[in-house]
C-alpha positions as CSV (number, residue, x, y, z in Angstrom):
1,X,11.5,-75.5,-1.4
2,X,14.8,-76.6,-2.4
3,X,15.9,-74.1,-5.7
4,X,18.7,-74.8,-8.0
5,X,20.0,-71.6,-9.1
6,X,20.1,-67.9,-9.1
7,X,18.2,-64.8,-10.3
8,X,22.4,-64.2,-11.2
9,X,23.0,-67.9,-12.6
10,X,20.0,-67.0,-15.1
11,X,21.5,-64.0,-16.0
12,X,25.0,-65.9,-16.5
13,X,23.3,-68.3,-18.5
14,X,21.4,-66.6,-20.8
15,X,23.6,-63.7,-21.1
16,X,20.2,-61.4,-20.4
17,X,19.4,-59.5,-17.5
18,X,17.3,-61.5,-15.2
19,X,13.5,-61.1,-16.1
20,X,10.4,-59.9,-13.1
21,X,9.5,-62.9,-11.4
22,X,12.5,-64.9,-11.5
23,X,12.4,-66.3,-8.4
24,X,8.7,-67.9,-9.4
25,X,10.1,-68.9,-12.7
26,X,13.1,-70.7,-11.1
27,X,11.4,-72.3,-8.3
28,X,8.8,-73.8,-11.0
29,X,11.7,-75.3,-12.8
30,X,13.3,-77.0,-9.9
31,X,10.5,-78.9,-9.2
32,X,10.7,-79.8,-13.2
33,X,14.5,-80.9,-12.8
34,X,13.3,-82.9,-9.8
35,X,11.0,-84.5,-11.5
36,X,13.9,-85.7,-14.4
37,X,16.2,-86.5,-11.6
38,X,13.7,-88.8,-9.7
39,X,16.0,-91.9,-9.7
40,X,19.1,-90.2,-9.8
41,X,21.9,-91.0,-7.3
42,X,24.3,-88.7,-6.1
43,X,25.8,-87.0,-3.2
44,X,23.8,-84.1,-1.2
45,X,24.8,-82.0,1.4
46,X,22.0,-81.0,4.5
47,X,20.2,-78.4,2.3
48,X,20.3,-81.1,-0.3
49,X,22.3,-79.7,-2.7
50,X,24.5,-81.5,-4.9
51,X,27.6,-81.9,-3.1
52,X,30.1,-83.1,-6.4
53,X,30.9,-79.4,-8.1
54,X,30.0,-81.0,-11.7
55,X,26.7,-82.5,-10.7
56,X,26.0,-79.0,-8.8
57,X,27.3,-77.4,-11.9
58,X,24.9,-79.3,-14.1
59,X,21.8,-79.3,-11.6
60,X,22.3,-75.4,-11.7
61,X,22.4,-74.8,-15.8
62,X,19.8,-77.3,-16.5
63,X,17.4,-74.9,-14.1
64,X,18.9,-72.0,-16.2
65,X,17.2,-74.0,-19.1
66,X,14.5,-75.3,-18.0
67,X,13.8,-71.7,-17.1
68,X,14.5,-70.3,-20.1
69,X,12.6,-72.4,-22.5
70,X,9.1,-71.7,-19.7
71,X,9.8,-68.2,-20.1
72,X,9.8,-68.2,-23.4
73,X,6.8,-70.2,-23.8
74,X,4.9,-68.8,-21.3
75,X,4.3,-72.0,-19.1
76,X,5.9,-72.1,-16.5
77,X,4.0,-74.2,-14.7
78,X,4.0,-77.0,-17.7
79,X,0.2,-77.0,-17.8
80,X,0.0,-76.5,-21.4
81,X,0.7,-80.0,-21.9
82,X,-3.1,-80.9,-21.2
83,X,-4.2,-78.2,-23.6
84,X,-4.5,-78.2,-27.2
85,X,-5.6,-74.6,-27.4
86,X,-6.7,-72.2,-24.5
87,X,-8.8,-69.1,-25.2
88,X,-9.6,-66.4,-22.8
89,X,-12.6,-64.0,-24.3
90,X,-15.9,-66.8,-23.6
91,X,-13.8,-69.8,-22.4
92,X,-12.4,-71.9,-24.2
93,X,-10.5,-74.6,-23.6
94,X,-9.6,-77.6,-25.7
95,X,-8.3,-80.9,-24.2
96,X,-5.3,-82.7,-25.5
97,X,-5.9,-85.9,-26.9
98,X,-4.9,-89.4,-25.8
99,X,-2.1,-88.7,-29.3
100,X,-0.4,-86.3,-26.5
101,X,-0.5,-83.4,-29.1
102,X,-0.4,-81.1,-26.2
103,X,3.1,-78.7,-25.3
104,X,6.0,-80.3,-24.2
105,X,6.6,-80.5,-20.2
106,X,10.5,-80.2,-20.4
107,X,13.4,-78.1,-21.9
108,X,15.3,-80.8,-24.0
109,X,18.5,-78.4,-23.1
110,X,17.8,-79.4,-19.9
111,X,17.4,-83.0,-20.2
112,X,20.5,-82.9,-22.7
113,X,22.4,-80.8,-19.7
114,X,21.4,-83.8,-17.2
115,X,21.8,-86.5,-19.5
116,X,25.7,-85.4,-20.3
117,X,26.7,-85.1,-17.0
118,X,25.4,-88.9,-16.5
119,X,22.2,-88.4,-14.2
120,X,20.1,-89.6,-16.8
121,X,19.9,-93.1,-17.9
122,X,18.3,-92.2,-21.5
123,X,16.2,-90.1,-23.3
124,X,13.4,-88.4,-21.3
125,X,10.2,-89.1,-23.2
126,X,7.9,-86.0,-22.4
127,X,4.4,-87.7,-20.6
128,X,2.7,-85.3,-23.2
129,X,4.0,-87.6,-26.1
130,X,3.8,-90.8,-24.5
């Protein structure tokens, strides 16, 4: 599982100790930021990191982010987006409808991070509101 930053790049980032579980959180957001870069071109070394020290530099704080903004929404595996409302006490769970009112699936710091460093064409348009 390739991971693109640090329990001490979090820490940097947010200026906040580094939370329990870190490691989960920032393995759950790589595979978020690889889902944004799908498409991207750039130079990688063997591990496949980011060889260029802005693109790494990038890659690394838009994890941070991505990170961040799941922490503090409590999803950080992104399934809220198929979720209107979940309850716990007798089950219940409400679908999103086709309008896509569920969460959103990315950090737009992230995307915004990406997107200035020029490894995204665009906007990202979250699948939730699509």
């Amino acid at each position: 599982m390739l991971v693109y930053a640090t329990a001490q790049d979090y820490a940097d980032y947010t200026g906040k100790p580094a939370p329990d579980g870190i490691d989960q959180a920032l393995e759950r957001a790589s595979e978020r930021i690889d889902e944004l870069l799908m498409g991207a071109v750039y130079a990688v070394d063997p591990a496949e990191m980011p060889t260029d020290p802005k693109v790494r530099q990038a890659v690394r704080r838009a994890t941070c982010a991505q990170t961040a903004w799941s922490i503090a929404v409590g999803d950080p595996y992104g399934v809220a987006t198929a979720f209107k409302s979940v309850s716990i006490g007798s089950v219940k769970l409400d679908r999103a409808g086709a309008s896509g009112e569920g969460a959103f699936r990315y950090a737009q710091d992230a995307a915004s991070i990406l997107r200035a460093a020029g490894l995204l064409p665009g906007i990202v348009i979250d699948g939730a509101r699509w």
